[in-house]
N, C-alpha and C positions, 0 to 999 in steps of 0.2 A: 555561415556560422550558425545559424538559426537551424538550417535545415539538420547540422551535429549536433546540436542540443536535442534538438527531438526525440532524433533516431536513439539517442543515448538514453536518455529517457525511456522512453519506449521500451527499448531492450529492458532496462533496468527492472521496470514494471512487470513486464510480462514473465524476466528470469522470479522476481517475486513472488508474483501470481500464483505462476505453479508450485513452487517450492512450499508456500503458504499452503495453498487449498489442498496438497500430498501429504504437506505432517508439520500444519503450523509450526512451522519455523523459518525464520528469514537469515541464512547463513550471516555471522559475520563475516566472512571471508566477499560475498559478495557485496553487503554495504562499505565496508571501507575499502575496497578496491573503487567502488561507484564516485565515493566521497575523494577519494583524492585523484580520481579522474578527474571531477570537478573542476579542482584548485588547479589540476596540471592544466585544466582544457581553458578557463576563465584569466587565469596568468598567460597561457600560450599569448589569448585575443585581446588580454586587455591589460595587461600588467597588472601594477600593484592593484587598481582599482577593481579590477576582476575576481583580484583574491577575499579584497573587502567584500564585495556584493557575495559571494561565495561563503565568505565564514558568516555576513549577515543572513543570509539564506537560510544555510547549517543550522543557528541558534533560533531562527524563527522557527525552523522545522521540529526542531528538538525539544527545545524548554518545554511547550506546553503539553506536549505529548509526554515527558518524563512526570506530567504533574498526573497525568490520566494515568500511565504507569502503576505511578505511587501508589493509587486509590485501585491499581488490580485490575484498570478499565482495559487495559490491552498489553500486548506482550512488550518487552524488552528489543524486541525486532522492529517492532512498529517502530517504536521511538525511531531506533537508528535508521530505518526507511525515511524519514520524515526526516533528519537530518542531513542526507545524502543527498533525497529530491530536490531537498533547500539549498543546498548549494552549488545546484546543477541551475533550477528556474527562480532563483530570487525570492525575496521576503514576498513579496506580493503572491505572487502565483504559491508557494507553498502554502501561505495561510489559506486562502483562497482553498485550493486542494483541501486544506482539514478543515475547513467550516463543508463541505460537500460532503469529504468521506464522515464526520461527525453524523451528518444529517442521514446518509444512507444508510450507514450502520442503526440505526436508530431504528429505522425505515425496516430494514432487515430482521433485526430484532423483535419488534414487532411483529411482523408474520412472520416468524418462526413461533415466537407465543402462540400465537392464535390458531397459526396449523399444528404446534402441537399439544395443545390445550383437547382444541376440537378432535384432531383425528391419531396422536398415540405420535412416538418417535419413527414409528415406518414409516409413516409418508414424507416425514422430510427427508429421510435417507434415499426414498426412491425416487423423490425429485432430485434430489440431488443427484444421484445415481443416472436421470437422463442429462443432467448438464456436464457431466463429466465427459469428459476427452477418454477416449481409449486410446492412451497412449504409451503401452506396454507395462503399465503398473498393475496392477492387481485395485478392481474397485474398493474392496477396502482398508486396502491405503490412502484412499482417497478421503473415506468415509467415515475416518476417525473422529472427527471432530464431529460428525454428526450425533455421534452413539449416545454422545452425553445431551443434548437438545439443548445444552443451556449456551456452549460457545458457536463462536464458526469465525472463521479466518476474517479478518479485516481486510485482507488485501478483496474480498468480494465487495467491498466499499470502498478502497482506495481508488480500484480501477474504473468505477463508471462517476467517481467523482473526479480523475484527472480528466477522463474523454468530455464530462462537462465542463469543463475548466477550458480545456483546451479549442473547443468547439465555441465555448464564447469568446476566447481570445481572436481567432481564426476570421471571426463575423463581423 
C-alpha cells in the first residue's frame, strides 16, 4: 500500500514539476484527477476512515496555502497541489511538506535577490538555462518565468522539500 502511495506521489510531483518550471501552471485537470485518486485509493484500503484521513489531508493542504494565495504569495495551483498531496500523504506529512517547501522558497528567493541584484537578470536565466532538461521544448519556454527576476515556479521548492520530507520519514 505504502509502496502505491509513493509511486503516486512521485508521479504526481514530477507531472508538476515540469508543467510548473515550462509556464507556471499546474493544470486543473491534473490536480483533481490526483485528488480523487486519493479518495478512490484511501477508501479502496481503508474505508470510510481512509476518506476521513483523505479529506483531513486535503484541508490541511489547502486552507493555508489559500491564505498565502490571498496575499499573492503563490498561484492558484499551488493551493490545489497542496490539497491533492494532502489527501494522498495525510495532515502530518502535508504540513510537514509546506513548512520545507515555505522555507526553500524563501531560501530560493533569496538568491535570486542576490544574484540579481549583484549580476543583472542573465545570470539567473543562464543558470537556469544549465538546469533545464532538453526535453524537446524550446529553452524559452522554459525561461519565462525567469524574464521577470522577481517570480519562479514553487514547484522548485515543493520538490526538494518532499525528498526531505520523505528522506526523514524513510530514517
Amino acid at each position: 500500500m505504502l509502496l502505491i502511495q509513493t509511486a503516486a506521489v512521485a508521479v504526481f510531483l514530477i507531472i508538476a514539476f515540469v508543467t510548473d518550471l515550462k509556464s507556471q501552471i499546474i493544470p486543473n485537470r491534473l490536480t483533481a484527477s490526483f485528488f480523487a485518486a486519493a479518495f478512490i485509493f484511501h477508501a479502496a484500503f481503508s474505508g470510510i476512515d481512509g476518506v476521513i484521513t483523505s479529506a483531513a489531508g486535503a484541508a490541511a493542504g489547502f486552507v493555508p496555502l489559500l491564505l498565502l494565495y490571498l496575499a499573492r504569495g503563490i498561484g492558484a495551483g499551488d493551493v490545489k497541489l497542496f490539497g491533492a498531496l494532502g489527501a494522498w500523504v495525510g495532515v502530518a506529512t502535508v504540513l510537514q511538506m509546506m513548512l520545507y517547501a515555505i522555507l526553500y522558497a524563501g531560501a530560493i528567493g533569496v538568491c535570486l535577490l542576490v544574484v540579481n541584484r549583484a549580476f543583472g537578470k542573465k545570470v539567473t536565466a543562464g543558470v537556469t538555462a544549465i538546469l533545464v532538461p532538453a526535453a524537446g521544448w524550446r529553452k524559452k519556454q522554459w525561461l519565462k518565468w525567469a524574464e521577470s527576476g522577481k517570480k519562479f515556479p514553487f514547484m522548485l521548492a515543493v520538490a526538494p522539500a518532499a525528498i526531505t520530507v520523505w528522506s526523514m520519514i524513510s530514517n
